[in-house]
C-alpha positions in Angstrom: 0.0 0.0 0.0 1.6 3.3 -1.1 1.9 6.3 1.6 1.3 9.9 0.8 4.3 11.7 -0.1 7.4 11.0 -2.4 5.9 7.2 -3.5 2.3 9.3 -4.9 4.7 11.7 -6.1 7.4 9.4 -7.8 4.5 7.4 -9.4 2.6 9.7 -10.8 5.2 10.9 -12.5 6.0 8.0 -14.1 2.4 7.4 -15.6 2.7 11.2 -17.2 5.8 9.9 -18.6 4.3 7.0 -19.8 0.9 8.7 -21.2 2.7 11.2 -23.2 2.8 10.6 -27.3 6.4 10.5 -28.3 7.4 13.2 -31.1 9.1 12.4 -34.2 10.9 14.4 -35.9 9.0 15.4 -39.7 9.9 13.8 -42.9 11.0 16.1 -45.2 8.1 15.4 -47.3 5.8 16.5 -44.9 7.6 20.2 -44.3 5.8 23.1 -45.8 7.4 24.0 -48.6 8.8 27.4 -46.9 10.8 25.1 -43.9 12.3 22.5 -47.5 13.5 26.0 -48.7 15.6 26.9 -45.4 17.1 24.0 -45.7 18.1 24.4 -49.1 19.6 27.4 -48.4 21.8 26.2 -45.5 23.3 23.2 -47.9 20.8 20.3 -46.7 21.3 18.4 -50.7 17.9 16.4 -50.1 16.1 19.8 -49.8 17.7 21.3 -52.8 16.4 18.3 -54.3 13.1 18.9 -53.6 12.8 22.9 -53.4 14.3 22.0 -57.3 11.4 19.3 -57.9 8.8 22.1 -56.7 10.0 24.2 -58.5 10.0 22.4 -61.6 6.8 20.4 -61.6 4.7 23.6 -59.6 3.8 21.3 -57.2 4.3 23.4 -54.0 5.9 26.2 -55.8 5.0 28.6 -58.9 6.6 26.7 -62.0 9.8 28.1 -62.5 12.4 25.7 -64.5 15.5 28.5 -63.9 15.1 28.6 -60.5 14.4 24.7 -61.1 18.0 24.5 -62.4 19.5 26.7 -59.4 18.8 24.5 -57.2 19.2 21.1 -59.2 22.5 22.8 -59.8 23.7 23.2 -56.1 22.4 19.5 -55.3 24.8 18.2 -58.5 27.7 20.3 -57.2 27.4 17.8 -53.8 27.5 14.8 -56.4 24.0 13.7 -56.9 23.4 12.1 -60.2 19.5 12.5 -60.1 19.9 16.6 -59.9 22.7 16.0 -63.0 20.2 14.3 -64.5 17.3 16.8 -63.9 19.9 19.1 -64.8 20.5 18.3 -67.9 17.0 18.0 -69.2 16.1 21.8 -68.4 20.1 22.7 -70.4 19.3 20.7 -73.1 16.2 22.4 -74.0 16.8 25.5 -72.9 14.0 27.8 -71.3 13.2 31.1 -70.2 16.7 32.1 -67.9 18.7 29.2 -69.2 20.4 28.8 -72.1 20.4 25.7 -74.5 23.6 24.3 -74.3 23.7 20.6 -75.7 27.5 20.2 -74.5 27.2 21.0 -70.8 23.7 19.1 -70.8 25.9 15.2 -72.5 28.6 16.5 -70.0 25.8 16.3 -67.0 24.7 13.2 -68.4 28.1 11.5 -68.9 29.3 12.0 -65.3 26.0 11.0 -63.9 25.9 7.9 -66.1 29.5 6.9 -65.1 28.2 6.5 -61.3 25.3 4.0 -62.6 22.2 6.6 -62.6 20.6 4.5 -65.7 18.1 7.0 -67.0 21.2 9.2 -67.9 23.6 6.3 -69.5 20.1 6.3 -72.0 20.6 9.9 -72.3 24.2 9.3 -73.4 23.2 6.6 -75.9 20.9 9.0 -77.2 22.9 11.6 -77.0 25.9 9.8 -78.9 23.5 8.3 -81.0 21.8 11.2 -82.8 25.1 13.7 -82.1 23.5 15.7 -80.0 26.3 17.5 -77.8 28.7 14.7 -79.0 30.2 13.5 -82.0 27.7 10.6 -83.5 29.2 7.5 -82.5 26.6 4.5 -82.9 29.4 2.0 -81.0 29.0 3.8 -78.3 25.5 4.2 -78.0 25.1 0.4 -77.9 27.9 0.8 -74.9 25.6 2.8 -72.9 22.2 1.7 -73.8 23.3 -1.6 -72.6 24.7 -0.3 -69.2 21.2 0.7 -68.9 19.3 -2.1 -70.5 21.5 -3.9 -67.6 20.1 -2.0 -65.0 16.3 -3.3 -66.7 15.5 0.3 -68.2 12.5 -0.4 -70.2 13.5 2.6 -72.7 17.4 1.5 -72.8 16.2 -2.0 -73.5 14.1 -0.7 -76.4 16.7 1.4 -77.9 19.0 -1.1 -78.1 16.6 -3.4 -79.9 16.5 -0.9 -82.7 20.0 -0.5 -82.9 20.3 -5.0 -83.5 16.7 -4.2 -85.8 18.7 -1.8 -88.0 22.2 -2.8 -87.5 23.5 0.2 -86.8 27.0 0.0 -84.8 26.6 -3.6 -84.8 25.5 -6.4 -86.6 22.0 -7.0 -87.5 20.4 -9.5 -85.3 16.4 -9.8 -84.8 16.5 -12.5 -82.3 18.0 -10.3 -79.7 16.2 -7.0 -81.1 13.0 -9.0 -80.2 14.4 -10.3 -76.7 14.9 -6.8 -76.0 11.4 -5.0 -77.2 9.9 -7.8 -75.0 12.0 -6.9 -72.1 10.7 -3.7 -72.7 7.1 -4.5 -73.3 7.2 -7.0 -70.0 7.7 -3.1 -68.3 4.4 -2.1 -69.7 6.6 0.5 -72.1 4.3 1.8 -75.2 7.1 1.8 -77.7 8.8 -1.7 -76.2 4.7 -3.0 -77.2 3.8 -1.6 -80.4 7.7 -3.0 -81.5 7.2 -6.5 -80.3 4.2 -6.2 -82.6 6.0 -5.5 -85.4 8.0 -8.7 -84.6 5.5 -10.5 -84.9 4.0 -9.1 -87.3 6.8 -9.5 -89.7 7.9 -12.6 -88.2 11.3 -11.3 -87.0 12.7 -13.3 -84.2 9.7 -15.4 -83.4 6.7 -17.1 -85.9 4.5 -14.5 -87.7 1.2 -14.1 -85.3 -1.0 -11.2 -87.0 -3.8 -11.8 -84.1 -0.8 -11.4 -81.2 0.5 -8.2 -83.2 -2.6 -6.9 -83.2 -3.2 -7.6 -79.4 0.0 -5.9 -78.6 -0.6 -2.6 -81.2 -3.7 -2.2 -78.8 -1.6 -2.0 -75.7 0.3 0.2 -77.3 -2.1 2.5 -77.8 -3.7 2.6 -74.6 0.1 3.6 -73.7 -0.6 7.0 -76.1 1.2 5.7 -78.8 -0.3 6.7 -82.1 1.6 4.8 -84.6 0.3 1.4 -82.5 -3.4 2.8 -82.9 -2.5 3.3 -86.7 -0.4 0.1 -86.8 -3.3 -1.9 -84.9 -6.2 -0.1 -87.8 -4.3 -1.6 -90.4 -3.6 -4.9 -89.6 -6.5 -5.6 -88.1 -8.5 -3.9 -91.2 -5.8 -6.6 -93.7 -7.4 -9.2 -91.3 -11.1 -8.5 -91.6 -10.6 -8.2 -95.4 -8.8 -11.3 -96.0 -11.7 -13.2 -93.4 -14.9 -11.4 -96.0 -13.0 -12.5 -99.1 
């Protein structure tokens, strides 16, 4: 039996202590968008990250791709390869208080592809593909799409099946071009689906099945992809045709 005094005293206590929600510190995600800019300012590379993000997508912020790039900037000049990235994409095109600058933007990518960020070693395929900011060089394109194809990026994956579909930088194979467009289309990728129609279609890399082209063409378009709706009309119109005849 407890006494008045020190033992009341001691125990209640304890029962506030024990009553008494614990506090967490907030996720950055869940600071108002004025507390993510603080901390942006004081270095903090997550919160340039995402003041940049704001910025860019008006999600929190007034659209505003230059500041967008200020701050993806200072988060690339601590090393982070998804602010190169981001980076890159505003200096590539060029807007309103950034100058297009195709160099620095294959530069951006090239240094954040060389620490694994996959999205840019596409970039750089592209990029090296098409000479934009580099000196065409179709070899190497097949070098980085398949760093990225590696790291299962549907688009990559896709890309490099039309380099083996055309032959271009290497030689001309359609069993791995179709390996690769179903790699894609396994992703749920629009362009990876309306091309592993075409396969089989044409009966590249696996037997000709016009009702499985057709079935993929569809997919494709419910991705957005026009030329699958158009692909899809036609076949499908050859098909009803051929059945009335």
């Amino acid at each position: 039996m407890l006494r008045n005094g020190w033992g009341t005293t001691f125990f209640a206590a304890i029962a506030a202590i024990c009553l008494a929600a614990p506090v967490f510190a907030q996720s950055l995600e869940e600071l108002p968008f004025s507390k993510k800019l603080k901390l942006a300012k004081v270095g903090d590379e997550d919160a340039q990250m995402a003041v940049a993000v704001a910025y860019e997508s008006g999600n929190g912020a007034k659209t505003d791709e230059a500041e967008a790039a200020k701050w993806y900037r200072k988060a690339a000049l601590q090393g982070n390869s998804e602010a190169q990235f981001r980076l890159a994409r505003i200096v590539s095109k060029g807007v309103k208080g950034v100058k297009k600058d195709a160099e620095t933007a294959f530069k951006l990518y090239l240094d954040a592809a060389g620490k694994g960020h996959a999205l840019s070693q596409n970039a750089v395929g592209h990029a090296y593909q098409n000479a934009i900011g580099v000196k065409a060089d179709d070899a190497k394109a097949i070098e980085w799409y398949r760093k990225a194809s590696e790291a299962k990026l549907a688009v990559a994956q896709n890309n490099l099946g039309i380099m083996y579909l055309n032959g271009k930088g290497i030689t001309r194979n359609l069993d791995e071009a179709f390996k690769l467009f179903k790699l894609a289309a396994d992703q749920g990728d629009g362009w990876g689906l309306n091309n592993l129609g075409g396969m089989y279609e044409m009966g590249w890399g696996a037997a000709a099945d016009k009702k499985k082209a057709i079935e993929l063409y569809g997919q494709a378009e419910a991705k957005g992809i026009a030329a699958a709706g158009a692909n899809r009309k036609r076949l499908d119109g050859a098909a009803s045709t051929a059945n009335s005849q």
